[in-house]
N, C-alpha and C positions, 0 to 999 in steps of 0.2 A: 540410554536416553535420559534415565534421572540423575546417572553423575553429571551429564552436559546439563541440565537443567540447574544443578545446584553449585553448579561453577561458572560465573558471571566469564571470567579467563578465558576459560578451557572454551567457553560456548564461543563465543567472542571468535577464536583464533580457528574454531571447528566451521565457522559460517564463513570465513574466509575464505578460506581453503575451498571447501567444498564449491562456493560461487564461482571463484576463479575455474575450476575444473567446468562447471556446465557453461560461460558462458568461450570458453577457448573451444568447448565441442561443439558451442549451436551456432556461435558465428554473426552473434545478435545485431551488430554493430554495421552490417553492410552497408554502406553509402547508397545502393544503388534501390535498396528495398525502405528508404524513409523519404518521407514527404516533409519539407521544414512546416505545412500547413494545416495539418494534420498530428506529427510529434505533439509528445505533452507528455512527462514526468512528474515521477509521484517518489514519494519517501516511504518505504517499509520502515516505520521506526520502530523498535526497540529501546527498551529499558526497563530498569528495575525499580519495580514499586510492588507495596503492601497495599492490597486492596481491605484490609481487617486491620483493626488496630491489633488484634491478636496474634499476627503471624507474621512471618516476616518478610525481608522485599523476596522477591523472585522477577525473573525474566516475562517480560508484558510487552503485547504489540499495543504501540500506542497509535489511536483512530482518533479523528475528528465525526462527528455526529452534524449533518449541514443542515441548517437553518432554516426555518420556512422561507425566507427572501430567497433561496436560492431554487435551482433546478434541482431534482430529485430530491424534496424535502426531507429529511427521518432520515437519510439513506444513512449510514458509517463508510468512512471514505479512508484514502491516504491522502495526508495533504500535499497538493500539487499544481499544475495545472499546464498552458501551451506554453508552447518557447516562445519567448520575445527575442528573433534571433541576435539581433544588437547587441544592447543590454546585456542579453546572458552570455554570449560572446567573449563579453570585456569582463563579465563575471567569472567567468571559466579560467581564465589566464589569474584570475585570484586566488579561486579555493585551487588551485593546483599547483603554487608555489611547496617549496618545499617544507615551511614552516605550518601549511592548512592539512584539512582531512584527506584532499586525493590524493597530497605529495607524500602524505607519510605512508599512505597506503603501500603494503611491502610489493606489490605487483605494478605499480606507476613507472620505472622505470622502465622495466622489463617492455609495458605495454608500448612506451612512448619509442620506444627505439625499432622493437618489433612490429608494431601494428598501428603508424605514427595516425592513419585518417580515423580509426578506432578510438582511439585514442582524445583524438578531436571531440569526435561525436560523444564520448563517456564524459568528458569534460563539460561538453554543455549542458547533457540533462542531468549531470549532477549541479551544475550551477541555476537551473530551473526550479529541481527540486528545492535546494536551499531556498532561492528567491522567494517562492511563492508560501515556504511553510514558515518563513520570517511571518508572512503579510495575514498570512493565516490564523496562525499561534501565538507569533512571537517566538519562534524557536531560533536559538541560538545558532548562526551558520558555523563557527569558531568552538562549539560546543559540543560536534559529534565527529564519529569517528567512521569514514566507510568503510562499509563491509563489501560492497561488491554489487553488481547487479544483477537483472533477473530480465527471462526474455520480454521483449513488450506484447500485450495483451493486446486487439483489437479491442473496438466497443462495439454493442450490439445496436444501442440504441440511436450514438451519434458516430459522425462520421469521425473517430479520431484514435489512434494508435498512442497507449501508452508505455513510456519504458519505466521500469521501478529500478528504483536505487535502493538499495540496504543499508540501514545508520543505527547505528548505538548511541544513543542520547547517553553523556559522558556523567554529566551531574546536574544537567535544569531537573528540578521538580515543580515551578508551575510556568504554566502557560496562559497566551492571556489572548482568547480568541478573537478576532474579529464578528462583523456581521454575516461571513458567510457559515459562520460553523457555530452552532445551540451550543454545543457543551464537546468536553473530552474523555472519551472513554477507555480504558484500560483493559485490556484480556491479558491473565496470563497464557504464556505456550503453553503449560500443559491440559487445560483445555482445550484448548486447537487439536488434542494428542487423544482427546476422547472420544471412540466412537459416538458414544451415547449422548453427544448433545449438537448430533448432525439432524439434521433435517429436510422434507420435501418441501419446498416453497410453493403451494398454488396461489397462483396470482392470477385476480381478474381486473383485464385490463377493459378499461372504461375510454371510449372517445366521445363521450359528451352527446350523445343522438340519444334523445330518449324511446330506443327499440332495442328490445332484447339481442335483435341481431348485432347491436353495436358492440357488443362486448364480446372478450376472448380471454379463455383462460387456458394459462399454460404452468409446466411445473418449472423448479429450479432448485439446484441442490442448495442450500444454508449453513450456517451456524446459527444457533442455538443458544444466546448467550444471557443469564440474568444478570442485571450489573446493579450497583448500589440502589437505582433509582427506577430500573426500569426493566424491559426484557427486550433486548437488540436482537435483530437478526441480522447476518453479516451475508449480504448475495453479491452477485452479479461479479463485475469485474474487479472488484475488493475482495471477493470471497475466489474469484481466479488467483490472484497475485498469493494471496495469506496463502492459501491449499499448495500454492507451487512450491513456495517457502520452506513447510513445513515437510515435504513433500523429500525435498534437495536435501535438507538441516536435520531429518529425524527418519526418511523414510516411510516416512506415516502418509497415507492415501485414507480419505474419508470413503463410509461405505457408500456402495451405488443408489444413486437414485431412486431406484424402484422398490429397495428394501427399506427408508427411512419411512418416519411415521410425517404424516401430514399438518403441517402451518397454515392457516390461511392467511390472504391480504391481498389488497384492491388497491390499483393505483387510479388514478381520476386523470383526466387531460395535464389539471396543471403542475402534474409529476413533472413531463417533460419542456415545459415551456416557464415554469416558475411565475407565472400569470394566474391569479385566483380571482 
């Protein structure tokens, strides 16, 4: 685990590998199990940065942190969002030439030849992700490298299925968010790799009736994370994708649930409606 860690390469060509193997066993790509209205693609990004002037770079998932203007304010995200199937369409037939990210990917043609509607479909939510994390960030589409993807995650709260794509950010070091995202935040992996800064999320959930009955509290597993400015905690279907990740890339599973120590935090109605 620490030589992949301290090998930007070795790591690189280990997430490869490894992605290519789980998503040829789980089959993620089925045409028959996606909704075009419903899909929406996200970027696992990766890269290396020094969170300490003192230390040096290491491998870091990099998050957006969304904005109060947005739905789920505070939350830490991947940046992404729905297919515009058009658009990404004629996008897709670009990052996939042979000179972008999916073409040089060493498994592209294997996939195109074998698994041509597959294919298809990896093509567009990777041209999703790019689109949306340009409008986001400012992230460079021409600037990362695929690594492969991950199965899609349902969502608990809206009606929408996301698939995650895996990128190595090659050499941007800033980014330059829009209105939907407050700031950018940085974890390195081997944090991700600590038991000890896993967490039980209680969360009371508030729908605006002022009676005690209106409220509901439930748990959820976390990270744990303090960053330069603040103390994040990383849930929901952001902390599904990171956990798979990690999960596929290290073998590492966070502990259960029931054994973590306790977080508290309270969502209020305009979590989900972005309305205050």
């Amino acid at each position: 685990m620490q030589q992949l860690l301290a090998n930007g390469t070795t790591l690189v060509q280990h997430i490869i590998r490894v992605l290519n193997v789980q998503v040829v066993q789980n089959n993620i790509f089925s045409a028959h199990s996606i909704d075009p209205e419903t899909a929406a693609s996200v970027l696992l990004l990766l890269g290396s940065r020094s969170n300490n002037r003192n230390t040096s770079p290491e491998p870091c998932l990099i998050l957006n942190k969304r904005s109060l203007s947005v739905r789920q304010p505070g939350d830490l995200c991947f940046p992404g969002g729905s297919v515009t199937p058009r658009l990404d369409t004629y996008l897709a037939k670009l990052f996939s030439l042979p000179v972008t990210s999916l073409g040089r990917w060493k498994y592209w043609a294997r996939w195109k030849q074998a698994h041509p509607q597959a294919a298809r479909l990896l093509s567009l939510f990777w041209a999703t992700g790019l689109r949306e994390s340009f409008e986001e960030m400012r992230l460079n589409p021409f600037g990362v490298q695929f690594l492969g993807p991950l199965p899609p995650q349902p969502l608990v709260m809206f009606r929408r299925v996301i698939f995650p794509m895996v990128a190595w950010v090659q050499r941007q070091k800033r980014f330059f968010p829009n209105w939907e995202v407050d700031r950018i935040i940085y974890i390195p992996l081997r944090d991700l790799l600590d038991a000890a800064k896993y967490r039980r999320y209680r969360l009371r959930i508030s729908t605006g009736l002022n009676e005690p009955s209106s409220d509901s509290r439930q748990d959820y597993p976390c990270f744990y994370f303090q960053s330069e400015r603040d103390t994040e905690i990383l849930w929901g279907a952001t902390y599904r994708i990171a956990t798979l990740f990690v999960e596929y890339t290290f073998g590492f599973k966070p502990p259960r649930l029931e054994t973590l120590p306790v977080v508290k935090g309270r969502l209020d109605p305009a979590y989900l409606t972005g309305y205050r």
